[in-house]
C-alpha positions in Angstrom: -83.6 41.2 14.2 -83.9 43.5 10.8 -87.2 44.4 10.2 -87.7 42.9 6.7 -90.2 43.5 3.6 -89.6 40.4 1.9 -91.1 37.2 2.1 -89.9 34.3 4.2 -88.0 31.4 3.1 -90.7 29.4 3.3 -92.9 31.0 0.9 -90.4 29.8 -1.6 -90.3 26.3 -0.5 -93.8 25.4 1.2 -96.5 23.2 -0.8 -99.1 24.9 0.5 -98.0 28.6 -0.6 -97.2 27.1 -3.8 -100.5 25.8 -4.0 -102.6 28.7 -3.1 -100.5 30.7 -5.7 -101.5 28.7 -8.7 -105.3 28.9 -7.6 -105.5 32.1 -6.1 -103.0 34.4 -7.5 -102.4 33.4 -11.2 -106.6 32.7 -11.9 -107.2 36.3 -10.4 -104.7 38.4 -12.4 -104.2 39.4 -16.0 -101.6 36.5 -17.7 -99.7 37.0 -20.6 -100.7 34.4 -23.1 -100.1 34.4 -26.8 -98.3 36.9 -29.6 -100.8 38.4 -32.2 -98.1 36.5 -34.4 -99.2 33.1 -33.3 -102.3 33.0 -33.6 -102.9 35.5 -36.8 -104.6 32.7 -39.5 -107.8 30.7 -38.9 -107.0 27.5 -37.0 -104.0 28.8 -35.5 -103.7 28.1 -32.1 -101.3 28.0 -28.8 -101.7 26.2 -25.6 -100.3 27.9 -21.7 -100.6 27.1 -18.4 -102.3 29.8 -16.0 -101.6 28.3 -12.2 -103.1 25.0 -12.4 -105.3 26.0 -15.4 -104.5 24.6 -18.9 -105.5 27.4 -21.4 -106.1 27.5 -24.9 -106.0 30.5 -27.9 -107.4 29.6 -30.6 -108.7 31.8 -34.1 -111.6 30.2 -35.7 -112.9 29.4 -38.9 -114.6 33.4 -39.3 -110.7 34.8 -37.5 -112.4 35.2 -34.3 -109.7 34.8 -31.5 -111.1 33.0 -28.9 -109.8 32.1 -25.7 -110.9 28.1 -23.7 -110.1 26.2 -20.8 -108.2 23.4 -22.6 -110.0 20.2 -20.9 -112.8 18.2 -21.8 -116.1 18.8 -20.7 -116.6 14.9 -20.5 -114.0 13.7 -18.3 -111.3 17.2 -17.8 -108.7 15.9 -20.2 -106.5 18.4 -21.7 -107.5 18.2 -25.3 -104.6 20.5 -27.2 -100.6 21.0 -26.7 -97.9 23.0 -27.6 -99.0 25.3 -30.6 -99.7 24.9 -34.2 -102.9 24.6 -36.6 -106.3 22.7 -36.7 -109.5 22.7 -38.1 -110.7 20.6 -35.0 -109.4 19.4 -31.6 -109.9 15.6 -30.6 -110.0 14.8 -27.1 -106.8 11.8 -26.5 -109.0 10.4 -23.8 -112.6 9.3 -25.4 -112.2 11.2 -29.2 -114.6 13.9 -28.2 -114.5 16.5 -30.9 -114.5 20.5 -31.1 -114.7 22.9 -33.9 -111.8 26.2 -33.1 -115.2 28.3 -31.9 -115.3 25.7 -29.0 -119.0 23.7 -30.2 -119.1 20.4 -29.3 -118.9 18.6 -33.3 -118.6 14.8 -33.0 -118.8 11.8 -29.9 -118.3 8.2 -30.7 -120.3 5.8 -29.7 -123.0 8.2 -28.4 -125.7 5.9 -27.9 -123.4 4.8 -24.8 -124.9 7.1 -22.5 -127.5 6.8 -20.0 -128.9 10.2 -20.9 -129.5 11.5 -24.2 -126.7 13.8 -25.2 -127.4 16.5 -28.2 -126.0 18.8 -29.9 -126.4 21.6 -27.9 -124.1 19.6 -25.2 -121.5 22.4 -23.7 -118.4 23.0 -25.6 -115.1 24.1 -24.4 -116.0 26.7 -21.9 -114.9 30.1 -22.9 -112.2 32.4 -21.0 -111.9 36.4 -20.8 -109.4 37.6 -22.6 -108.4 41.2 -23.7 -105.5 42.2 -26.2 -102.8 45.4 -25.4 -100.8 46.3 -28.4 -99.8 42.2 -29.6 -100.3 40.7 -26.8 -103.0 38.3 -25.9 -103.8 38.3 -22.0 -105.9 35.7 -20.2 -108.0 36.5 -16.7 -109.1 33.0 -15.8 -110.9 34.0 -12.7 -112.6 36.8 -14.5 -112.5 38.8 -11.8 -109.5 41.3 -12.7 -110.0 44.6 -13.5 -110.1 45.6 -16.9 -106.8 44.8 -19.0 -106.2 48.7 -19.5 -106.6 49.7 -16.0 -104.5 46.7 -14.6 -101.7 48.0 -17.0 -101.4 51.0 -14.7 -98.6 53.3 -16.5 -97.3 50.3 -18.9 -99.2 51.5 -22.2 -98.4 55.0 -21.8 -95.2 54.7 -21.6 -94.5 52.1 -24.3 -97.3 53.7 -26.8 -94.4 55.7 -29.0 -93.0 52.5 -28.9 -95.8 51.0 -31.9 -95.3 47.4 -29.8 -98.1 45.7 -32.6 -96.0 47.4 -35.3 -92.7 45.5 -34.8 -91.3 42.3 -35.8 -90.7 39.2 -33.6 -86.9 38.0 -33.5 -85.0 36.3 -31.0 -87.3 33.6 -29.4 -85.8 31.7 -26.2 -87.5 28.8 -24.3 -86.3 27.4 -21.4 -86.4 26.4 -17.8 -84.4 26.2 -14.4 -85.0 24.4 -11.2 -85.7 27.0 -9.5 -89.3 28.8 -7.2 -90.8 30.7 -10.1 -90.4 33.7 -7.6 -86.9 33.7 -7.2 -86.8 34.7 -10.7 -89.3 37.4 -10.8 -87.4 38.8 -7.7 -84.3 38.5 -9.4 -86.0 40.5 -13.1 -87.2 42.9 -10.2 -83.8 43.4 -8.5 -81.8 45.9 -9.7 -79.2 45.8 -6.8 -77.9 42.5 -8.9 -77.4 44.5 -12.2 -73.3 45.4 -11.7 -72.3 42.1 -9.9 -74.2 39.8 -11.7 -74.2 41.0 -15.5 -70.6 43.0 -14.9 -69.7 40.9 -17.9 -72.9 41.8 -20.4 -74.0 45.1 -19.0 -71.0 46.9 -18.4 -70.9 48.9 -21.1 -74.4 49.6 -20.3 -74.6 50.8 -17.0 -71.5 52.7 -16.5 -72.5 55.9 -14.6 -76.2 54.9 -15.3 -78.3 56.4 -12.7 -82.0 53.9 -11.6 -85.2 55.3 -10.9 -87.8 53.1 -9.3 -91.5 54.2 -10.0 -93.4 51.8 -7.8 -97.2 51.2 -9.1 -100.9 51.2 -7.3 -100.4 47.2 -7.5 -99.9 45.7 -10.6 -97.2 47.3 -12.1 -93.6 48.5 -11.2 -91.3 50.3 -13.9 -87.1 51.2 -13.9 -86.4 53.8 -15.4 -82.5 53.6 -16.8 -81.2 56.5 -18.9 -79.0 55.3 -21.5 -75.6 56.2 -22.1 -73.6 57.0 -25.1 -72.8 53.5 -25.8 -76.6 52.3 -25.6 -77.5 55.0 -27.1 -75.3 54.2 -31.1 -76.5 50.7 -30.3 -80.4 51.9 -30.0 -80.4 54.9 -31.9 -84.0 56.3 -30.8 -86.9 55.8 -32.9 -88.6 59.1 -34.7 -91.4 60.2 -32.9 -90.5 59.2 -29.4 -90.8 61.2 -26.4 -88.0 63.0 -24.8 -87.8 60.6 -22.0 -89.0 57.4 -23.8 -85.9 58.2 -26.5 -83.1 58.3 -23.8 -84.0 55.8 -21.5 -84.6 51.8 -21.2 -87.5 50.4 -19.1 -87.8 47.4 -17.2 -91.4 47.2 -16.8 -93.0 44.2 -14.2 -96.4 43.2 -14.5 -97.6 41.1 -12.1 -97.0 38.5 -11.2 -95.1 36.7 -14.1 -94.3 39.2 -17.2 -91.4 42.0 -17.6 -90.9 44.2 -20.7 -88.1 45.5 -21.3 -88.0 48.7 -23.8 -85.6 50.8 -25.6 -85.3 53.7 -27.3 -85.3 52.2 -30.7 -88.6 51.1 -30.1 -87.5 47.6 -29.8 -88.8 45.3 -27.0 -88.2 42.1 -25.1 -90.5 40.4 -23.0 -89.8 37.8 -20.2 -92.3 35.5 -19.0 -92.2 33.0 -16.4 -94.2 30.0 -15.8 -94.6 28.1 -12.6 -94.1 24.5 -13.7 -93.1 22.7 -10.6 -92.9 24.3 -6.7 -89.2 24.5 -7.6 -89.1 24.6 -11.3 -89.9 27.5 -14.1 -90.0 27.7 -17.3 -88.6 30.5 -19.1 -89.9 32.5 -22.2 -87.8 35.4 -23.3 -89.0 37.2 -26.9 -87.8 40.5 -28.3 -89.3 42.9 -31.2 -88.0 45.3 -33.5 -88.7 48.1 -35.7 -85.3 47.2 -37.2 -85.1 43.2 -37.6 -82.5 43.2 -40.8 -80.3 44.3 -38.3 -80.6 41.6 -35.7 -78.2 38.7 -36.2 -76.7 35.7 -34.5 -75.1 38.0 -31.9 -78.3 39.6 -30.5 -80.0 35.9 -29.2 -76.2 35.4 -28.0 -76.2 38.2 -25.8 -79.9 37.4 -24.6 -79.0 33.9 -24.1 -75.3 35.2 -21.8 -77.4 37.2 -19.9 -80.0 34.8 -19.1 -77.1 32.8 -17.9 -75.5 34.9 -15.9 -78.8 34.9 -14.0 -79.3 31.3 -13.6 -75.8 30.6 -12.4 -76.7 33.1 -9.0 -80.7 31.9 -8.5 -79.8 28.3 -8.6 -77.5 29.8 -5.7 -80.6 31.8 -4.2 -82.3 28.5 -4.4 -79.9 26.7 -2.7 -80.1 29.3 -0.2 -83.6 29.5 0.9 -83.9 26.0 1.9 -81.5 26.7 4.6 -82.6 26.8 7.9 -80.6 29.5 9.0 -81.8 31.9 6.3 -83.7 34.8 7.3 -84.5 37.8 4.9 -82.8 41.4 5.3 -82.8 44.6 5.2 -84.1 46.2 1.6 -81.4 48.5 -0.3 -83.1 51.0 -2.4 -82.6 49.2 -5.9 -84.4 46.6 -4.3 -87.7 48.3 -3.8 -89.4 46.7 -7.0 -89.1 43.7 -5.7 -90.3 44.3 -2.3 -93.2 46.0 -4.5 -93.6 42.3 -5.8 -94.3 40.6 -2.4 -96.5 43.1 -1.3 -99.0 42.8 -4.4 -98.5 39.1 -3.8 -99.5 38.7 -0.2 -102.2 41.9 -0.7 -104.0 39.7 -4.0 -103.9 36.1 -1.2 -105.0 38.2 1.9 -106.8 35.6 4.1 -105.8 33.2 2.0 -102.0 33.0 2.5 -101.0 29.8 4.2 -98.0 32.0 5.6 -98.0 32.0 9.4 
C-alpha cells in the first residue's frame, strides 16, 4: 500500500466532511470577498457566500465600507443578492428595513409585538474585514490572524506589482459539478500543466523549469520563469524586481483563492465557491496595467483554459466516487497540493469527521 499525503476519497464525497468544511474551515480563515471596484460609490454593494454564511459588502452613506452577515435579525432571512446599489435593504420576508451602515430604519406593523421594539433594536451584525491591495477579505469567525500575517509571502512578492493600481478586464463566472476541492487541487497541481493545457500553454512552458515554495500554512507559491515567448507577450513592468520581472506566480491562499501574476504587472485571480457538496462556482478576474491592449482573444484564452480543466475534474470526479480508488504516491509538482490537505485537516484537527 503507497503511503499517501492526500486526502481520501471520501473527503470529497462525504456530507459530513462537507459540512464541517463550510462551518469550520471557511468561517475560520481569511475569504476573498469583493473588488475595491465594486464597491467604490456610496450604496454600492456585493453579496458572497462564506461556508454556510451569506455575507454582505456594503459602502455607506459617509463611503465607509462595511462588512454584514446578510440575514435578518428578525427571523435569519437573507436580505440582499447578487450586487448592485441601494440606499436601503428591505428584508423579502417581513419588510424589515436597514440603512447601508447596517441600523435598523423601519418595521411594519410594529405595534405587533409582544415586547416593545425601539430604535436601538440590533441591526445587521457587523463582520471583520481587512483590505490587501483591492481586495476586500472577510474572516467570519474572527478568529484568523491578522490579514497581513495570514498572507505569509503573498504581498511581498506581488508589491512591484501595484495590484490597487491596475484595471479590471476579463470577468468570468461560472460553475461545474464538481467537490470544490477537486478544483483547488487541480489550481494547486502543477504535474497537470503539460497534459492538460498542452494545447494553451505550450508555448508557455517549453523548457520552463517549477519551483514550489511551500508556506507556514496559509499560503503556497510556483514560481515559473518565463520564456522568450511569455516574455514579448508580458513585457515586464518598470520597476520590478529581478525575479518578479522574469517569472509568473501561481500563488494559493487558502483555502479557496489563487493569483496568478506576471511580469507585466498584470494579474488574475481565481476563486472558488463551495455551492453544493459536489458543485462550485467559479470566479476568474484578471487586472492590467495595460488594458487597451486586452481584447476579445485574452477572455478567449482564459475561458480555453478553464475548459481544458473542467473536461479532466469532471473525470477526477467521476473518479473519486469509485470504490476502488485509493490516493498515491505524490510527484514533486504535486507538493502544493499535498500542502493544501495538510492546512486543511491541520485548521479541522478534532473536528474532522475523517476516520
Amino acid at each position: 500500500m503507497v503511503n499517501s499525503p492526500f486526502l481520501p476519497a471520501s473527503a470529497y464525497t462525504s456530507p459530513e466532511f462537507y459540512d464541517a468544511e463550510m462551518r469550520e474551515v471557511f468561517p475560520s480563515s481569511w475569504v476573498l470577498a469583493a473588488d475595491l471596484n465594486e464597491v467604490a460609490e456610496p450604496g454600492d454593494f456585493v453579496t458572497t457566500m462564506v461556508g454556510y454564511e451569506p455575507v454582505l459588502i456594503v459602502r455607506d452613506a459617509d463611503g465607509t465600507l462595511r462588512a454584514f452577515a446578510n440575514i435578518c435579525p428578525h427571523r435569519g432571512t437573507v436580505i440582499a443578492a447578487g450586487a448592485g446599489n441601494c440606499t436601503e435593504f428591505t428584508c423579502p420576508y417581513h419588510g424589515w428595513t436597514f440603512s447601508p451602515a447596517g441600523a435598523l430604519r423601519a418595521i411594519p406593523i410594529r405595534r405587533g409585538f409582544a415586547g416593545q421594539i425601539d430604535k436601538d433594536h440590533p441591526g445587521l451584525l457587523a463582520l471583520r474585514f481587512d483590505i490587501w491591495e483591492r481586495f476586500v477579505f472577510v474572516n467570519v469567525e474572527g478568529s484568523a490572524p491578522p490579514l497581513a500575517t495570514y498572507l505569509e509571502a503573498a504581498p511581498g512578492l506581488l508589491a512591484q506589482h501595484c495590484i490597487a493600481d491596475s484595471t479590471p478586464t476579463v470577468r468570468i463566472d461560472d460553475a461545474i459539478d464538481v467537490n470544490w476541492k477537486v478544483f483547488v487541487d487541480n489550481a494547486l497541481d502543477d504535474y497537470h500543466i503539460p497534459v492538460v493545457h498542452a494545447e494553451t500553454l505550450q508555448p508557455f512552458h517549453e523548457g520552463m523549469e517549477f519551483r514550489e515554495d511551500l508556506g507556514d500554512r496559509f499560503v503556497n507559491v510556483l514560481c515559473a520563469p518565463i520564456n522568450d515567448y511569455g516574455q514579448s507577450l508580458y513585457p515586464p513592468r518598470e520597476g520590478m524586481g529581478e525575479e518578479q520581472s522574469q517569472v509568473a506566480y501561481a500563488i494559493d491562499v487558502f483555502p479557496n483563492l489563487t493569483i496568478l501574476a506576471f511580469p507585466d504587472g498584470g494579474v488574475t485571480t481565481l476563486r472558488l465557491t463551495p455551492l453544493a457538496i459536489d458543485r462550485t462556482g467559479v470566479e476568474l478576474r484578471s487586472y492590467s496595467h495595460r488594458p487597451e491592449e486586452i481584447g476579445p482573444d485574452e477572455e478567449k484564452f482564459s475561458s480555453d483554459f478553464l475548459e481544458e480543466d473542467y473536461r479532466v475534474m469532471r473525470r477526477v470526479q467521476q473518479g473519486v466516487r469509485s470504490r476502488y480508488f485509493r490516493p498515491g504516491p505524490a510527484h514533486y509538482r504535486e507538493g502544493r497540493t499535498a500542502a493544501f490537505h495538510r492546512s486543511l485537516l491541520a485548521v479541522m484537527g478534532e473536528r474532522s469527521p475523517l476516520d
